[in-house]
LUMVEXTOR-198609 format. One record per residue (C-alpha): x, y, z. Coordinates in steps of 0.5 Angstrom, whole numbers, plus 500, padded with zeros to 3 digits. Example, Ala and Ser with C-alpha at 12.3 -4.5 7.8 and 13.67 -1.06 7.14 Angstrom:
BEGIN
525491516
527498514
REM end
This chain:
BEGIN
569548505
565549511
558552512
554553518
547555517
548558524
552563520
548564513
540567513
541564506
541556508
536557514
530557511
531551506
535548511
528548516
523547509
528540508
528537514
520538515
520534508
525528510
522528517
515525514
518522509
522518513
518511516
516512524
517505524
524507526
523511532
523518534
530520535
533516529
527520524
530526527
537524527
537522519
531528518
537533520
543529516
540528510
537536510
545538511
548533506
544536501
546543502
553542502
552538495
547542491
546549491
541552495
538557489
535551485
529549491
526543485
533541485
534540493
528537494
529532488
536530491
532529499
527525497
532520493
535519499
529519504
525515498
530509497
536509503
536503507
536505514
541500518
538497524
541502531
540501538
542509539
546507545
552510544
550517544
550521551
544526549
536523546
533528542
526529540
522532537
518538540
510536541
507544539
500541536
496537542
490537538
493535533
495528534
490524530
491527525
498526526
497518526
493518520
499522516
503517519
499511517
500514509
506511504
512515504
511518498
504521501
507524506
511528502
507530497
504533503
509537506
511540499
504541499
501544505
507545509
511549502
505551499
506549492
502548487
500540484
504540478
510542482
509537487
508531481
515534477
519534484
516526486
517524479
524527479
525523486
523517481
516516486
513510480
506514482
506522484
498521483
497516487
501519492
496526491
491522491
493519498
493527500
486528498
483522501
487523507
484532508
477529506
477525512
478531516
474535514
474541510
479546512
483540513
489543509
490549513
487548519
491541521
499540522
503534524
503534532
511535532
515539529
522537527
525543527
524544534
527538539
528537546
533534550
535529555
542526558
542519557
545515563
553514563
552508568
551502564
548498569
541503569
537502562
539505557
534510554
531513560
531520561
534521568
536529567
531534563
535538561
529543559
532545552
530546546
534546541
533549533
535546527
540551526
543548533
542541533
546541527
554540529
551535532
548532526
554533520
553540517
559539512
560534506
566530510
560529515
556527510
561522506
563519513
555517514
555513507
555506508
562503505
563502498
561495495
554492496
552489503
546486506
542487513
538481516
532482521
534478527
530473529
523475532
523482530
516482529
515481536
519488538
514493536
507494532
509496525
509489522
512491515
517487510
523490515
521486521
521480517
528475519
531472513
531465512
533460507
539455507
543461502
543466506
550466508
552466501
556474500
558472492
549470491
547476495
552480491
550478485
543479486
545487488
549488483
543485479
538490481
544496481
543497488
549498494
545495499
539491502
535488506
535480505
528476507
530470502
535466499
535459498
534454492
528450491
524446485
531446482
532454482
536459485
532465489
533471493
529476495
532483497
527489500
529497499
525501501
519501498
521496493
523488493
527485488
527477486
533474483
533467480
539463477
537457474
542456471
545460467
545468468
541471473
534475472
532480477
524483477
523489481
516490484
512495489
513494497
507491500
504495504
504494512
498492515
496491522
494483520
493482513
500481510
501478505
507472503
511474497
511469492
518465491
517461485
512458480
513451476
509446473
507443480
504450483
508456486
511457493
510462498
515465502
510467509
510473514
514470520
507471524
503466520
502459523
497456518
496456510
491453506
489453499
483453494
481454487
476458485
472453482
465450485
459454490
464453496
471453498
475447498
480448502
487444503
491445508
498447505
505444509
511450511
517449512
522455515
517459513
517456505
511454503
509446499
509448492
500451491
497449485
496455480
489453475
489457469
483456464
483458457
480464459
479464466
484465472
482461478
487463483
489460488
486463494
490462500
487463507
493465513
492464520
497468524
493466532
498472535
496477531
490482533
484478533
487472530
482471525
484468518
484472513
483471506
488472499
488471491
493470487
493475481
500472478
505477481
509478488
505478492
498477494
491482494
487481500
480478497
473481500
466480498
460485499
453481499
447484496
441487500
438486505
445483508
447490512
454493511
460492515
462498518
469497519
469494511
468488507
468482510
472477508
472472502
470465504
465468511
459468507
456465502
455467495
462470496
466465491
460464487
461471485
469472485
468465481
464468475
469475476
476470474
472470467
469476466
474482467
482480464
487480470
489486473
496490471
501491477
502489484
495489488
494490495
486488495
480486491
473487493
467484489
462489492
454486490
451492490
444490486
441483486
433482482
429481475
431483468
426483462
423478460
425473467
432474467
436475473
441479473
447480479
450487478
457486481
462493482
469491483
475494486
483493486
487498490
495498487
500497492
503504489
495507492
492506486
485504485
481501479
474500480
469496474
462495473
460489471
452485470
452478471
445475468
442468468
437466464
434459461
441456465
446460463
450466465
453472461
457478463
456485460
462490463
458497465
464502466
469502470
473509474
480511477
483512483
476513486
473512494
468508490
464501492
468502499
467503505
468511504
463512499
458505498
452509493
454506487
450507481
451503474
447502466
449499461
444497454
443489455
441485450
435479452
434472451
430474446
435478441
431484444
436491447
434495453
438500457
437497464
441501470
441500478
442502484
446501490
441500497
441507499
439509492
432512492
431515485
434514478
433518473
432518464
433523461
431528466
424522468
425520474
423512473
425508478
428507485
434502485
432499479
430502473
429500465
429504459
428502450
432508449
439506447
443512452
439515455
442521460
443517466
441520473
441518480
440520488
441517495
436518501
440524503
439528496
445528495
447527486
450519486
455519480
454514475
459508473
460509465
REM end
């Protein structure tokens, strides 16, 4: 049966509210016009299936299609009209690119939010319906996102467009002008309730939209990177020699219980059969080696301006492959072993590359590190990534001890300074590998000096950041004495802005047992720490030493403000 929102005031509300929430959901990466087009289309879809008094339910349903629809590649050239969304908050913009800038999930989170008005819990359950793997990470991303803004960043900032108010240009007819160029303004603006004839308001509409039945792949072409300047996985060409073959592509599709995807690999190296297949904001490797195939899912790495990191192909006793990011030029591999990188040059071939060796100690991980090269990309610059064992690889950062000063920008990159493989070389044995995909690790030495009884000690805060938005950060004091060197893990935090550049005061304590047998409570702080305190006793600046096993522990920076401490 037919529903028109024009016609039902029960439908308008909801209707508005949906596509609010599908238009930031959706990636901008694919264009204005083509976010509001899906924007309207998903909104219509889900009302003509569901009804519109269960809102949790609506909204689940949205999101499952916005989250997790592959979106086919479209050039927009057959339609007579552009349409795009109205820019109502001028002022706004900033804060519009850097909500744009968020994960999809996190933009969603904030239009149930903020735009909505609901309460957190909500929010988890509708993101946790809409099978989001991490509803607090993408809260999380929210509230980091406001707090850059500023208090009162919740009500006082929108997003720049609306999409339920879209202006309206003629394309030209005459195929010999460009298409795309708005020749006639037709100074309208249309409402959501009329734009949606245009986008399909019935179910017959929305089953036409479908993609056909039985799986199918979509490829990049070649050089897509170069078109725009959002350099993430769906820019990425397929390559491999098995690329062409249906029945594996199917096989790998059916495998992972999807209809669709996006191929970045397929082919056969070291004797195994791999393909890797993108869905929004997961990938997926299949292999056959023989026998049945196996499929594992893993989280998307996030676009990045240059830093992308390879995906890892296969892994055998002669090392593992990598398969690059099309603008990488030139790779090279270190083990975390010794003072200093040693870097080899690693071959590539179609982007694959010759198999790294991954070194592996009774108890310690040691890589490899590998360096990228992408010459056309921003400055150029190479960059630097660890290995932890999964898909992909994590941007690998170190953070010299005082007096080096601190990079405004962030941490500098692992193999610019010195000391920094010294450290990453003495964390591979000291702190278990982490769970899950990384995106970045940062060894941040935020304390370096005497211990009792002639010691030294290097007090280290590590931070992971998860590729789901997550963030892990552990405490961890390196000390040397007579020649050798122990490490004592002093704490560790979740989903914080910890040992970053958004919040560089660190302060840590732990009870350390001498070379003598002898305990004592030792705690220190970062460079802006000018006073901690025991006990309510103030006994020391950035360093401080105690005979009490836990004392109460307190500490604050040059600003006055409370620094909190590391447990």
């Amino acid at each position: 049966m037919r529903r028109s929102i024009r016609a039902s005031r029960s439908l308008a509300r909801p209707y508005r509210d949906l596509v609010w929430l599908a238009y930031l959901t959706l990636p901008p990466a694919i264009g204005e016009e083509r976010r509001l087009v899906l924007a309207h289309r998903l909104a219509a879809a889900v009302l003509a299936r569901h009804s519109a008094r269960d809102q949790l339910a609506l909204r689940r349903a949205l999101l499952r299609g916005a989250l997790h629809r592959l979106i086919l590649p479209w050039s927009g050239r057959l339609a007579r009209m552009e349409a795009v969304p109205a820019v109502t908050r001028g002022a706004d913009v900033a804060f519009t690119e850097e909500l744009n800038a968020l994960r999809p999930a996190a933009r969603a989170a904030y239009a149930l939010l903020r735009l909505e008005g609901r309460p957190e819990a909500e929010v988890r359950a509708i993101l946790d319906g809409a099978r989001v793997p991490n509803p607090r990470a993408a809260l999380d991303a929210v509230a980091d996102l406001e707090a850059r803004f500023g208090e009162g960043a919740a009500t006082m900032f929108r997003p720049a467009t609306d999409p339920t108010l879209a202006r309206c240009y003629a394309r030209p007819l005459d195929r010999r002008v460009r298409i795309g160029v708005p020749v006639v303004a037709l100074s309208c603006v249309l409402t959501a309730a009329a734009l949606l004839p245009l986008l399909g308001d019935t179910p017959r509409a929305a089953e036409a939209a479908r993609p056909p039945a039985g799986p199918r792949a979509v490829s990049a072409p070649p050089g897509a990177w170069r078109a725009g300047t959002d350099l993430d996985l769906a820019t990425w060409e397929a390559r491999g020699s098995l690329t062409g073959d249906r029945a594996l592509i199917t096989r790998a599709l059916r495998a992972w219980g999807r209809d669709d995807g996006q191929i970045l690999y397929a082919g056969r190296l070291d004797g195994t059969t791999v393909v890797l297949i993108r869905h929004g904001e997961q990938v997926a490797r299949y292999t056959e080696t023989g026998g049945p195939g196996a499929l594992t899912a893993f989280p998307a790495p996030r676009a990045k301006p240059d830093g992308a990191s390879p995906l890892k192909l296969v892994t055998t006793a002669q090392g593992s492959r990598y398969l690059l990011p099309p603008w990488v030029r030139e790779v090279s591999a270190a083990p975390l072993t010794g003072a200093t990188p040693s870097w080899r040059r690693v071959g590539a071939q179609d982007g694959v590359t010759a198999p790294v060796k991954a070194l592996r100690g009774k108890t310690c991980w040691q890589g490899p590190v590998l360096r990228l090269r992408a010459p056309e990309i921003a400055h150029g610059m190479p960059y630097t990534m660890l290995d932890f064992g999964r898909l992909s690889l994590a941007n690998a950062y170190y953070q010299p001890p005082p007096p080096a000063e601190i990079n405004r920008y962030g941490p500098h990159e692992l193999d610019t300074l010195p000391g920094g493989f010294t450290v990453w070389k003495a964390l591979a044995c000291a702190v278990e590998l982490p769970q899950g995909e990384l995106e970045a690790a940062t060894a941040w030495e935020f304390w370096s000096g005497g211990l009792p009884e002639g010691a030294r000690g290097r007090w280290v805060c590590l931070r992971t950041t998860e590729a789901t938005g997550g963030s892990t950060v552990r405490g961890v004091l390196f000390s040397t004495a007579g020649g050798r060197t122990s490490a004592t893990p002093t704490g560790t935090r979740a989903n914080s802005w910890d040992c970053s550049r958004l919040r560089r005061d660190v302060v840590s304590g732990v009870w350390w047992r001498a070379p003598s047998g002898k305990g004592y409570y030792v705690a220190a702080g970062s460079r802006r720490v000018v006073q901690i305190t025991m006990d309510g006793r103030a006994v020391g600046g950035t360093y401080a030493v105690s005979r009490k096993r836990k004392p109460a522990l307190a500490a604050v920076n040059e600003l006055g403000e409370k620094v909190e401490v590391l447990r």
